[in-house]
N, C-alpha and C positions, 0 to 999 in steps of 0.2 A: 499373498496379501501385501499391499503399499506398507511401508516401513511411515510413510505421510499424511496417511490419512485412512479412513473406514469409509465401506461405501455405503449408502443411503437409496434401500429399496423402497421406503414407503413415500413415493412420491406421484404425483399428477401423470397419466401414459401420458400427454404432449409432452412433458419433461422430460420422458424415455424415448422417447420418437424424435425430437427436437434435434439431438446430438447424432441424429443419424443422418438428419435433413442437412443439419449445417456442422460439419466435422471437425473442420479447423476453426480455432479460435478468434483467429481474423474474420470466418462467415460471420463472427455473430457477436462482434462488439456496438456496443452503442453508446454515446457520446452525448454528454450532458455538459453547461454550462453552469459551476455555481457559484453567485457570487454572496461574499461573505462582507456583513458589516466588518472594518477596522478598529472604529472606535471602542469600541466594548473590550477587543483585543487589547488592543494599545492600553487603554485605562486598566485595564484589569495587570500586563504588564509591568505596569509602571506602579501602579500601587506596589505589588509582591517584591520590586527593587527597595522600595523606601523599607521593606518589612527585610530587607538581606536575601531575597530570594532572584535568582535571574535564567527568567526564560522566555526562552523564544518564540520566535511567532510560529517556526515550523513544529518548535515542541506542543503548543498547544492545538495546531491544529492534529499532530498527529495523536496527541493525546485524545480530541474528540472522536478521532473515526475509532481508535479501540475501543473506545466508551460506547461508541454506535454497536460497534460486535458485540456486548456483553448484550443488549440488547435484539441485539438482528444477527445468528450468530450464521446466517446462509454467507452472508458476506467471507465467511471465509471456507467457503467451497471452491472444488473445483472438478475438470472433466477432464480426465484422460481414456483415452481409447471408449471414447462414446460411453464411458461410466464419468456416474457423478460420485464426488466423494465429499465426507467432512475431511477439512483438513485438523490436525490431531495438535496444529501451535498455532502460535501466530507469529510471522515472521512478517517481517519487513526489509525492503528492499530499498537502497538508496545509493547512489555514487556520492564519493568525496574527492576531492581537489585538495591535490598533493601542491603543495608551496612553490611555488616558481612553474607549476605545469599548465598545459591547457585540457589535460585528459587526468582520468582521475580512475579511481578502482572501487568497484563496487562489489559488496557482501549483503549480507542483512544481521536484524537487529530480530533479538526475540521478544516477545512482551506477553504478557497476558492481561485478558477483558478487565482481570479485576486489578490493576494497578491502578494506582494516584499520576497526578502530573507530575510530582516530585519525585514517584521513582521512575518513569518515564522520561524526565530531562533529564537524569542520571545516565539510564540506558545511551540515551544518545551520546548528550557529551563523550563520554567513555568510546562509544565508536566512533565519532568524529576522531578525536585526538589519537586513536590508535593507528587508524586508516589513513592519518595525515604522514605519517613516518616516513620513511624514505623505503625502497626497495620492495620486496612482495611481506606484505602484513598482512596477511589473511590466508585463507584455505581457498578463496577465490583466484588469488594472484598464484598459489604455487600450481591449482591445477591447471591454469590458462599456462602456464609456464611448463607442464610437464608435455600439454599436448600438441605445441608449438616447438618442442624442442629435437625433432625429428622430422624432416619435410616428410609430407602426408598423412601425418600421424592426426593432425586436428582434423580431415575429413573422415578416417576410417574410424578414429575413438569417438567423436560426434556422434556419429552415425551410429555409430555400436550403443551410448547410450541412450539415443533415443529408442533403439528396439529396446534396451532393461525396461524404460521406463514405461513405455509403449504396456510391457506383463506385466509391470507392479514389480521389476526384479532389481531394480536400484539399488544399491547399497546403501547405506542413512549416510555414512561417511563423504558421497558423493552429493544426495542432496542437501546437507548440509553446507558442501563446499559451494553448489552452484547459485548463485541470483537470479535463477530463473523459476525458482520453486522456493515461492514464496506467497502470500496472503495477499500483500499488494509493495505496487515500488511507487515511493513517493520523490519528488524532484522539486525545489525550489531554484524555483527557473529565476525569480525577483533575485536572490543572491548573487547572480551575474546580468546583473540589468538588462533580463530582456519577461516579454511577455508569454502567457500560459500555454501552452497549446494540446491539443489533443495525440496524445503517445500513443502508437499501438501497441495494443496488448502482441506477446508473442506466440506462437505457437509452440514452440518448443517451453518444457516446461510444464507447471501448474499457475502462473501467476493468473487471475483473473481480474484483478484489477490494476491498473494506473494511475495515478494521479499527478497534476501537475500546477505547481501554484507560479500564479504569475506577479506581474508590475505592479501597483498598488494604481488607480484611476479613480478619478471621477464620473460618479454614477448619477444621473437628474432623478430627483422623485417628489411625490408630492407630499406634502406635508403642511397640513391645519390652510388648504386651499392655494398651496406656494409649493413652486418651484424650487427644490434646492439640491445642492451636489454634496455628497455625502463620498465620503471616499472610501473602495472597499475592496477584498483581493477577490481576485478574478482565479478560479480553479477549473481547467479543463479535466474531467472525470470520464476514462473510456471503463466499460464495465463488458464481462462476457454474460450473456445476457440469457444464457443454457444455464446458470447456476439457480435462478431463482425467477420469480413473476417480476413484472412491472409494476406494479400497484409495489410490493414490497421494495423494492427499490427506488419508487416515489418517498416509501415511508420513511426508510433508512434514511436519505437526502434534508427530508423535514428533520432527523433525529439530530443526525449531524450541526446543520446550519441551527437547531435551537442550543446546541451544546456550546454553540461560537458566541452566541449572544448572552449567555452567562458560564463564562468558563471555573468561575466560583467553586460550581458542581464538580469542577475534577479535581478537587484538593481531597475528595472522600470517597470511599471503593464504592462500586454502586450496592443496589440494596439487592442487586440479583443478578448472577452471570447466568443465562438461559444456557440450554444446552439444544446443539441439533438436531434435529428429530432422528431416532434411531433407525 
């Protein structure tokens, strides 16, 4: 049994069939464009400073997609060896940029559905600053350092634990340490001024989703018969698309993008964290 997750038999045969037809995680991503109003962000931002409170644009949006798993909770599934599983936390995936570098070390953050934004920009802060340090700060840096510290030793340990993870025989100790086995990895790509783009999911691993926020632009729409440009961040979202239907994944996108336009709603735990279906 996965140390990560439970697997999930009561589901649709295309869903059992599916992961046999497209194996690798690369067959079967798919790529969404979403774009998010600013303004509602920004204002709601800016109030919560005058009230002593200060968070980010990345905190709130990643505070809405937890807020979407309490609700939609397939989003944190995933497929290894052509099984689908519940993943058993929710983790997150992100690199940070060490002081003077151009490369950076990435780990994940834990969270769960039913947090506030307030303990959510807490989570973060706390691994930004930690991961900013000098030297290896994490369980990610000391294993990338242990398998790299013997030529050939990162091809055959690789290798080796993709077969664990391959039977579910992983150590927790190990998925733990890796960023590859994680709910989703999120990138604010706008922090080094450049724009969104669509990451691929990887194979190795459990992550099944990606995200990626970009440049903030100007977007034309209509409004009361006029033309106007509204400004709004641009999110390339690759999804593995074996975990759940499309219609639900349409829905989740609606949950999310209504969570952005009143972010209010994550100052309170929600009124229900659903559970996966058994």
């Amino acid at each position: 049994m996965r140390k990560d997750g439970r697997k999930i038999k009561t589901i649709d045969p295309m869903y059992k069939l599916i992961s046999h037809i497209m194996v690798e995680r690369s067959d079967s991503m798919n790529m969404i464009e979403l774009t998010v109003q600013q303004d509602p962000i920004r204002k709601y931002i800016r109030k919560k400073k005058d009230e002593g409170y200060t968070f980010s644009h990345l905190a709130v949006v990643l505070a809405a997609y937890i807020r979407t798993i309490a609700d939609y909770p397939f989003l944190n599934r995933f497929v290894v060896n052509k099984t689908l599983y519940a993943r058993k936390e929710v983790a997150i995936g992100m690199v940070v940029l060490k002081p003077g570098e151009t490369e950076g070390t990435m780990s994940k953050m834990y969270f769960n559905p039913g947090m506030t934004i307030y303990e959510i920009q807490n989570v973060l802060d706390e691994y930004i600053n930690k991961n900013r340090g000098a030297g290896k700060t994490n369980s990610t840096d000391k294993l990338m350092g242990i398998l790299l510290s013997i030529p050939g030793l990162a091809r055959v340990g690789v290798n080796f634990i993709k077969f664990l993870d391959k039977h579910g025989l992983l150590p927790k100790a190990v998925i733990d340490a890796s960023p590859f086995h994680c709910t989703m990895t999120i990138t604010n790509l706008a922090s080094i001024g450049t724009n969104y783009i669509f990451h691929h999911v990887y194979n190795f691993g459990t992550t099944s989703m990606i995200m990626a926020m970009g440049n903030t632009r100007e977007d034309p729409v209509k409004r009361h018969g006029e033309i106007v440009f509204e400004k709004v961040i641009p999110i390339g979202l690759v999804m593995d698309e074996r975990i759940a239907e499309g219609v639900q994944f349409a829905m989740a996108c609606r949950k999310l993008q209504s969570i952005l336009q009143n972010p209010e709603v994550l100052e309170q735990p929600p009124e229900q964290v659903k559970e996966d279906i058994k």
